[in-house]
C-alpha positions in Angstrom: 0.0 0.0 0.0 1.3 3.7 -0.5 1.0 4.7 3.1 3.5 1.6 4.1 5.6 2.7 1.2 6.1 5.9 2.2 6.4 4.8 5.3 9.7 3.4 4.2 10.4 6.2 2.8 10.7 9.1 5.4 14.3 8.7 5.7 14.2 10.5 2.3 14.5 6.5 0.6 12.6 6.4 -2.1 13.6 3.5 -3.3 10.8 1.3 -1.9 7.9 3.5 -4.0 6.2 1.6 -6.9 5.9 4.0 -10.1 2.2 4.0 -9.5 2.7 5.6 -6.0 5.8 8.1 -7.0 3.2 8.9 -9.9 0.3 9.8 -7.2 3.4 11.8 -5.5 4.0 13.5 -8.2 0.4 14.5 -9.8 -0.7 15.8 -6.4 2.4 18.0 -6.2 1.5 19.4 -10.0 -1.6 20.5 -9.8 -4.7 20.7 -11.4 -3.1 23.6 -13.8 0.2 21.7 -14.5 -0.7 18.1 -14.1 -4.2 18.3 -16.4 -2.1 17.3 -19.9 -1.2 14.4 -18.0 -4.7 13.0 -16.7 -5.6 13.6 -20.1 -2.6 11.2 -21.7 -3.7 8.2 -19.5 -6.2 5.6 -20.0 -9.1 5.2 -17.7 -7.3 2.2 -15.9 -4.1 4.4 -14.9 -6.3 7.3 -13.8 -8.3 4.8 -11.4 -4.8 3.4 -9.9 -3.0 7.0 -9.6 -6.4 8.3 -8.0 -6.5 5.2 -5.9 -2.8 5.6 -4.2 -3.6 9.4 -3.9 -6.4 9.1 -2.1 -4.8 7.5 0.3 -1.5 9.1 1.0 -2.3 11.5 3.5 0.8 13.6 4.5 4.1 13.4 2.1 6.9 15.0 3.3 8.7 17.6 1.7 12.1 15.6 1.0 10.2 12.9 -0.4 8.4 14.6 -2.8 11.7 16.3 -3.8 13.6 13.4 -4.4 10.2 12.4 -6.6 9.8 15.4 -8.3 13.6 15.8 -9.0 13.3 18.5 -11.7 11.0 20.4 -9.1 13.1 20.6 -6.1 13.5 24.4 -5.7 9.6 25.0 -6.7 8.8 22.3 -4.3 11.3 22.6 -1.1 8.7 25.4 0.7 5.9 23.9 0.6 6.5 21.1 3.5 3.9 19.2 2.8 1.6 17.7 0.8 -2.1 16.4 1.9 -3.7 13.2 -0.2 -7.2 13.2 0.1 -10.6 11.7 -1.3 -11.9 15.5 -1.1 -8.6 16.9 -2.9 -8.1 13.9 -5.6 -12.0 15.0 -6.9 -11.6 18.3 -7.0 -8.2 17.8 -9.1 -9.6 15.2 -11.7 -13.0 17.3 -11.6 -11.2 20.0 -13.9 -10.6 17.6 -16.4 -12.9 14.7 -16.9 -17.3 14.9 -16.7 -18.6 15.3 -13.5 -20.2 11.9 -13.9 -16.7 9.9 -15.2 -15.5 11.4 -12.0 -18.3 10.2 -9.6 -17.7 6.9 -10.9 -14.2 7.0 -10.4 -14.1 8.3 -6.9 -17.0 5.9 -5.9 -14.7 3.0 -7.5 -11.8 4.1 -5.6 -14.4 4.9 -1.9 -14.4 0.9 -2.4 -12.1 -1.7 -1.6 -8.9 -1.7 -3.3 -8.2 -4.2 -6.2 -7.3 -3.2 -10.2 -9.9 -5.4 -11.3 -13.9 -6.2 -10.2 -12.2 -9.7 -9.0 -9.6 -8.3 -7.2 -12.0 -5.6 -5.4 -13.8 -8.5 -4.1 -11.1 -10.1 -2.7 -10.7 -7.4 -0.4 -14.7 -7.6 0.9 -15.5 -8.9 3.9 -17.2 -12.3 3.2 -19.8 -11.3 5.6 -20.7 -8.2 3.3 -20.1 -10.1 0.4 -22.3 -13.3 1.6 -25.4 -11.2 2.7 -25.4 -9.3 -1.1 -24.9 -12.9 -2.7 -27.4 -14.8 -0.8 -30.4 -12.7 -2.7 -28.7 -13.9 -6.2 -29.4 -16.8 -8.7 -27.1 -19.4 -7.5 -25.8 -19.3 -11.2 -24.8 -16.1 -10.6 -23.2 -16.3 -7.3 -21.2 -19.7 -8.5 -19.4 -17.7 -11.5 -18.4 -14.8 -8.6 -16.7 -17.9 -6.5 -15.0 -19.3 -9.5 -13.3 -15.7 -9.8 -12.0 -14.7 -6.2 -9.2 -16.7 -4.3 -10.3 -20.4 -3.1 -9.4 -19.2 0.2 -12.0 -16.4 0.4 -14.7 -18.2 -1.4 -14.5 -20.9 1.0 -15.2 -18.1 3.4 -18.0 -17.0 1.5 -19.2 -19.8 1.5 -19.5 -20.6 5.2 -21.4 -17.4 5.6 -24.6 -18.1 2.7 -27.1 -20.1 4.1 -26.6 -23.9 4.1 -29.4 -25.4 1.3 -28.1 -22.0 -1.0 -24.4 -22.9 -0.5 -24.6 -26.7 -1.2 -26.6 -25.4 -4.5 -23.8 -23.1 -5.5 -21.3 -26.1 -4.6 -23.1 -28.3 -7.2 -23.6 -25.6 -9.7 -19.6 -24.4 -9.8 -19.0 -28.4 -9.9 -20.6 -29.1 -12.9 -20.2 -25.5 -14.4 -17.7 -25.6 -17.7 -15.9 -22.4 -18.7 -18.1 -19.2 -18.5 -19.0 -17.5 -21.7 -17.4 -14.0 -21.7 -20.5 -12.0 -22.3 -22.2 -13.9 -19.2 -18.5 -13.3 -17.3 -19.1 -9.2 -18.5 -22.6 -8.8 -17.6 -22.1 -10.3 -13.7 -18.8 -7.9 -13.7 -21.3 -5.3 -15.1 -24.3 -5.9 -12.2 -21.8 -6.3 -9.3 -19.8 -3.2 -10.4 -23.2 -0.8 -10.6 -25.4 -2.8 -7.9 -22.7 -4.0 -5.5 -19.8 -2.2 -5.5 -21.5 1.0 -6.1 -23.4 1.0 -2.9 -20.8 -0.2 -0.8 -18.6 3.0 -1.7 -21.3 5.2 -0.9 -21.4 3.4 2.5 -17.9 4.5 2.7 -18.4 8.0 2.7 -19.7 8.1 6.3 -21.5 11.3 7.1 -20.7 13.5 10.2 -23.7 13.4 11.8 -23.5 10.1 10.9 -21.4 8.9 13.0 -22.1 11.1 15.7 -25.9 9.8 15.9 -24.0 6.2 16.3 -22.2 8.0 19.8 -25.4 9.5 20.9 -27.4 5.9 20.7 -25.1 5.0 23.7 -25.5 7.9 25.8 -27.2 7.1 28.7 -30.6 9.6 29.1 -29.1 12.2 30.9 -25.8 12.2 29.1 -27.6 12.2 26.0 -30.2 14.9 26.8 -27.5 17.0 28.3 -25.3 16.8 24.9 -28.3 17.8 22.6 -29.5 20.8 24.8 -25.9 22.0 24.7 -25.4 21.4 21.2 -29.0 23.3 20.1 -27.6 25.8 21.6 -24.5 26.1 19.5 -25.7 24.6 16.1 -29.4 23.5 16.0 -29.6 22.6 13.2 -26.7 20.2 13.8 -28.7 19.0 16.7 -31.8 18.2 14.7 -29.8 16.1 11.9 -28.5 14.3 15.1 -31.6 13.5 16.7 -32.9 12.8 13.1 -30.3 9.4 12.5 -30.6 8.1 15.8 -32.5 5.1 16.5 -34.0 4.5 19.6 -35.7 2.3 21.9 -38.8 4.0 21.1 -38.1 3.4 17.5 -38.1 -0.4 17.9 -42.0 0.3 17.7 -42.1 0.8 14.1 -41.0 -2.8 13.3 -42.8 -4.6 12.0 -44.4 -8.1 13.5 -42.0 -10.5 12.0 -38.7 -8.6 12.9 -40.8 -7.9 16.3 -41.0 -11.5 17.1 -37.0 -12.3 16.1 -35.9 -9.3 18.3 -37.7 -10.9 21.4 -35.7 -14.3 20.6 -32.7 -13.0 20.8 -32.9 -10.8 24.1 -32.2 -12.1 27.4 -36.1 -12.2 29.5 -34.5 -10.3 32.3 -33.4 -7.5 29.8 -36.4 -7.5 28.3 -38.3 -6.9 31.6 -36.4 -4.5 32.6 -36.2 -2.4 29.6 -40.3 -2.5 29.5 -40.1 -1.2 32.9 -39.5 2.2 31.7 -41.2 1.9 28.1 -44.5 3.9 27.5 -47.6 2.2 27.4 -47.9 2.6 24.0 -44.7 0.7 23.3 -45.3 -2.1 26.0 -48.6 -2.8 24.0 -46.3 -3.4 20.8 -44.5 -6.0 22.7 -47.2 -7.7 24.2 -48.9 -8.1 21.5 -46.2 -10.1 19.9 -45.9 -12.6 22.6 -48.5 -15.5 24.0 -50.8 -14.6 26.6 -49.2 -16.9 29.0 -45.4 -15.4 27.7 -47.1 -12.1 28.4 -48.5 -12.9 31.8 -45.2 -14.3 33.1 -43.5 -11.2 31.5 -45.8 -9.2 33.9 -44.9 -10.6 36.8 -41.2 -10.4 36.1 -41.2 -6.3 35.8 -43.9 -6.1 39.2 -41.1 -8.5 41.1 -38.7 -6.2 40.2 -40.0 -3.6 42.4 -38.6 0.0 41.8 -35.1 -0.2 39.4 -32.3 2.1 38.9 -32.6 4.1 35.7 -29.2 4.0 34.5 -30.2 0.0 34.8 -33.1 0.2 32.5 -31.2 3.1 30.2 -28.8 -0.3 29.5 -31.4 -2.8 28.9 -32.7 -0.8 27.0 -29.3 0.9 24.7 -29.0 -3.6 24.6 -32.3 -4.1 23.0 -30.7 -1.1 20.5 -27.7 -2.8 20.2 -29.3 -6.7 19.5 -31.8 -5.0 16.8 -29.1 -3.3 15.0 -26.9 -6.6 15.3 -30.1 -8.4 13.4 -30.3 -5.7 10.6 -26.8 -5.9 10.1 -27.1 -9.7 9.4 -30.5 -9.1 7.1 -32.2 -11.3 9.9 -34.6 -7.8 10.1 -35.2 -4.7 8.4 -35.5 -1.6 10.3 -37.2 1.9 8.6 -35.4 5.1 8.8 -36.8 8.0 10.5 -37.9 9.0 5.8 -39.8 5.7 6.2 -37.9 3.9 3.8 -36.9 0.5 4.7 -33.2 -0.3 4.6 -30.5 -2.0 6.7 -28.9 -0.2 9.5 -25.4 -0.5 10.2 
């Protein structure tokens, strides 16, 4: 990787840099005006691999992108530094290709590293890659697994569903050599369906991640965070309060997901979380259990007697927690606050 590379290379040895990464040194260092007859000499492939490495440089010290730039040296020596960024790769190729060749590049390069589709794969975690595969023709998903390493397919493999992997097993044994407008198509699908989305899960928002930090506040911490910060930015605040998930919000599933979140919680979580639900939300629950599961539910939370909040605030941040875990697996689907259903990560 470039960042190891130049890694290497802080004792001004440049030695250990590939052309590809002394050529992502060098582009940043030129420019959009000086560097744009460049971009414009290489073929789509280079211009994925240079933005690739550039991307991920981060901070290039001045001695090594003298000894790089050579010719340079006295332009370059007062300028300490260079910073390699997504943000600062799209705003250089932006000047010289279509907006939209550039979206596709910089989605491509958001994604998991690898010169070709196969390659890309490689580097996806087979739990990603299983959960995407599992809703494809077993056809399909047998020509992706005759492509990657045996190593990660057999991976893969562990993580599709039994009857669908044995299928795909018995399909890539008796499949013969794959027609290449069949092999181009899949390469086409997983390139715009699959690979596409996953680099827009990359770019992780702000508020984002932020809204992930909030969901385990405790009640007061959290409340106490969001008063302050309406006070500074609300609106800030209200894209906060707008990608958290909540207990409450475990309302909105529906029945079946309901029913799988309740088999996976612990009964004396689940108790005590209810102990400080609203009516309205008990009801949801109750409703999704047997009257005699419901009547010895009951009697759990009126044993209890009074219970620390901080104690339900944790049941109830674990019932978050377990539902979220179940989405990320595509055991449930859970709606965002738009009312569009989708996973959450």
């Amino acid at each position: 990787m470039a960042r190891n590379s130049l890694k290497a290379a802080s004792r001004d040895d440049i030695s250990k840099l590939t052309g590809a990464e002394r050529s992502a040194v060098l582009m940043l260092a030129l420019g959009e005006d000086h560097g744009g007859r460049l971009w414009e000499l290489m073929d789509e492939d280079e211009v994925k691999e240079v933005s690739q490495l550039m991307s991920n440089l981060g901070t290039v010290t001045a001695s090594v992108v003298e000894k790089v730039l050579v010719d340079f040296v006295g332009q370059m020596s007062a300028t300490g530094s260079l910073m390699g960024s997504y943000e600062a790769t799209e705003r250089l190729i932006s000047r010289i290709m279509p907006s939209e060749k550039v979206a596709s590049i910089m989605e491509e390069i958001r994604g998991p590293a690898g010169r070709t589709m196969w390659d890309k794969l490689g580097n996806v975690n087979e739990n990603v890659l299983a959960n995407y595969l599992k809703n494809e023709y077993p056809q399909t998903v047998s020509v992706v697994l005759s492509k990657i390493k045996p190593e990660h397919a057999a991976r893969v493999l562990g993580a599709l569903p039994e009857e669908f992997a044995l299928e795909v097993v018995q399909r890539m044994l008796r499949m013969e050599s794959v027609q290449k407008d069949i092999l181009d198509k899949v390469e086409k699908t997983l390139r715009v369906e699959f690979m596409s989305n996953l680099a827009r899960t990359a770019k992780r928002d702000a508020h984002e991640m932020m809204a992930e930090i909030f969901n385990n506040f405790d009640r007061q911490t959290e409340a106490r965070f969001l008063t302050s910060l309406e006070e500074r930015s609300r609106d800030s605040a209200e894209r906060i309060k707008a990608l958290m998930f909540t207990f409450e919000d475990l309302g909105k599933l529906d029945p079946g997901s309901i029913q799988t979140l309740l088999r996976n919680v612990e009964k004396d979580k689940l108790a005590l979380a209810l102990k400080g639900a609203t009516d309205t939300l008990r009801d949801v629950f109750f409703s999704n259990i047997s009257e005699r599961a419901g009547k010895i539910l009951r009697e759990d939370m009126e044993a209890m007697g009074p219970v620390r909040l901080k104690d339900v605030d944790e049941a109830q941040m674990r019932m978050v927690n377990v539902a979220k875990d179940l989405a990320n697996k595509g055991e449930i689907m859970i709606a965002n606050k738009q009312g569009e259903d989708e996973l959450v990560y």
